[in-house]
N, C-alpha and C positions, 0 to 999 in steps of 0.2 A: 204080553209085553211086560218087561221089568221094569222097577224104578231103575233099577240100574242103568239098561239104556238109554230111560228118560234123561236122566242126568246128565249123560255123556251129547246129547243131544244137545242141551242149553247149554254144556258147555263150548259146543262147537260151536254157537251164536256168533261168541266172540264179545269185545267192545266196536266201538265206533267207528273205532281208527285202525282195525284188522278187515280183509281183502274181504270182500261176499257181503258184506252189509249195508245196504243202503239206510243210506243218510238223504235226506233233503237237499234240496240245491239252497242256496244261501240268499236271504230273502226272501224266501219262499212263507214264512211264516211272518204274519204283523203282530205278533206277539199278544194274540187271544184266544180263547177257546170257543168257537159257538161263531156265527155272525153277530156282526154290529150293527148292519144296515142291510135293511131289503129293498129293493127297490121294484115299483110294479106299476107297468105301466096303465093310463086307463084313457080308452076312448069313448066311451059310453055302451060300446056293443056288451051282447049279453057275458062272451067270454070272457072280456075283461073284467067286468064285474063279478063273474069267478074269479080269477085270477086276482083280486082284492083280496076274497073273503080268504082264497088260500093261502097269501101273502103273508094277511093279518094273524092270522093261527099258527101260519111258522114265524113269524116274528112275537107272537106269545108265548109259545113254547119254548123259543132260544133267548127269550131274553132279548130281542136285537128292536130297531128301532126302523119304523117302515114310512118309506119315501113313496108318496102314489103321484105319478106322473102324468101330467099332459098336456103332449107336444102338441099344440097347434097349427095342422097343417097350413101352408105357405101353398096358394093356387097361383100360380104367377100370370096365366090368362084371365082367371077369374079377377084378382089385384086389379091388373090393370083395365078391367071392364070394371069393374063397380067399384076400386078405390077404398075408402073404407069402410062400406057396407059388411066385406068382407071381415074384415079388422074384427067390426065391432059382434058380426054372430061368433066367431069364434071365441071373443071373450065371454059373450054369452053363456056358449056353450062351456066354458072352463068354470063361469060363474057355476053353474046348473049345478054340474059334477060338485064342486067342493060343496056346493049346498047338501047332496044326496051323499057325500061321503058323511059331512055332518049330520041329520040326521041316522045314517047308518049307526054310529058312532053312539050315537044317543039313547038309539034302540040298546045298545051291545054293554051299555057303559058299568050296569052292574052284574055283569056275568065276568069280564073282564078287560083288561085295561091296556093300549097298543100306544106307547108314543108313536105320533105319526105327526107327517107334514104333508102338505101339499106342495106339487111345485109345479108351474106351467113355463113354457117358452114358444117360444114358433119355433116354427121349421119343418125338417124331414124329421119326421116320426124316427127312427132306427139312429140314426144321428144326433138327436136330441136322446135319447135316452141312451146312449155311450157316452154321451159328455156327460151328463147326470150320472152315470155309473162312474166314470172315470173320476169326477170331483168330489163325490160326494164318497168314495174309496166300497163301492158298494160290494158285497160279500158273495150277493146276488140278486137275480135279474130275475122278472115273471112277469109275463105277458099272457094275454089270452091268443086261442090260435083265432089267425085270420077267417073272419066267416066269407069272405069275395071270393068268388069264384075263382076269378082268376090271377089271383095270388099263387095257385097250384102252380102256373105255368111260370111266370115272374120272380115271384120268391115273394116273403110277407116278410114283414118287421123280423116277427119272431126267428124266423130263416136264417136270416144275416145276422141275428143277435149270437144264434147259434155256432151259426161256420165262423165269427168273428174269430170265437174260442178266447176269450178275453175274463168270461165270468161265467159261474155255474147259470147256464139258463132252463127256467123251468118255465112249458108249454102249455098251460091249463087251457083242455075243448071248452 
């Protein structure tokens, strides 16, 4: 092949504003390079805890700033049998987590360095971390995959984060 038809090649590109080129649809881009915010959910299972440490490495590498989530599931049988028993393990259990994130963090802190937050809420797991992707303008989304059984047959968080098609979702086993 010549340069000569290389030439003639880049010339046929075109600009932006001739027929064959695509362009971006408009809004498309929030005017940066790289993510800004990762967001990653965490329930204590072992995936998710992957899904952290993978979180954490792509948000070191890009520069971006990592949001670790968790939703609080809401039993609405169990509620109303034990009232705030419930309440109070699930804060617990968010206490736990942010303590094991700290620590983690601690371990890690002079190898290198992740702004990060915690955020917890109640609710449905997959709905709480859409609203938290949605507010928080998040770049992307990482979950571990469901270890329940049968989640196969129902669908898992990670599932519906997916088919939403809302934000890049990444499925860490």
């Amino acid at each position: 092949m010549s340069n000569e038809s290389d030439a003639e090649d880049v010339a046929a590109v075109g600009g932006a504003d001739e027929p064959g080129v695509a362009v971006a649809p408009a809004g498309f881009e929030l005017g940066t390079d790289g993510p800004k915010v990762i967001l990653a959910g965490l329930d204590g299972s072992d995936s998710s805890w992957r899904a952290i440490a993978y979180a954490a490495g792509l948000a070191r590498r890009q520069g971006a700033a990592l949001a670790v989530a968790y939703v609080q599931p809401v039993l609405a049988a169990a509620t109303a049998l034990a009232g705030v028993a419930v309440e109070e393990t699930t804060q617990e259990i968010a206490d736990e987590l942010l303590a094991a994130l700290r620590e983690a963090e601690h371990r890690v802190r002079e190898v290198w360095r992740v702004e990060w937050r915690f955020l917890t809420m109640r609710g449905d797991p997959y709905t709480g971390l859409a609203k938290l992707a949605d507010e928080l303008r998040a770049d992307a989304v990482v979950v571990g995959a469901s270890e329940q059984a049968g989640h196969r047959v129902i669908g898992s968080v990670a599932v519906r984060l997916v088919k939403s098609g809302r934000w890049p979702v990444t499925v860490v086993p």
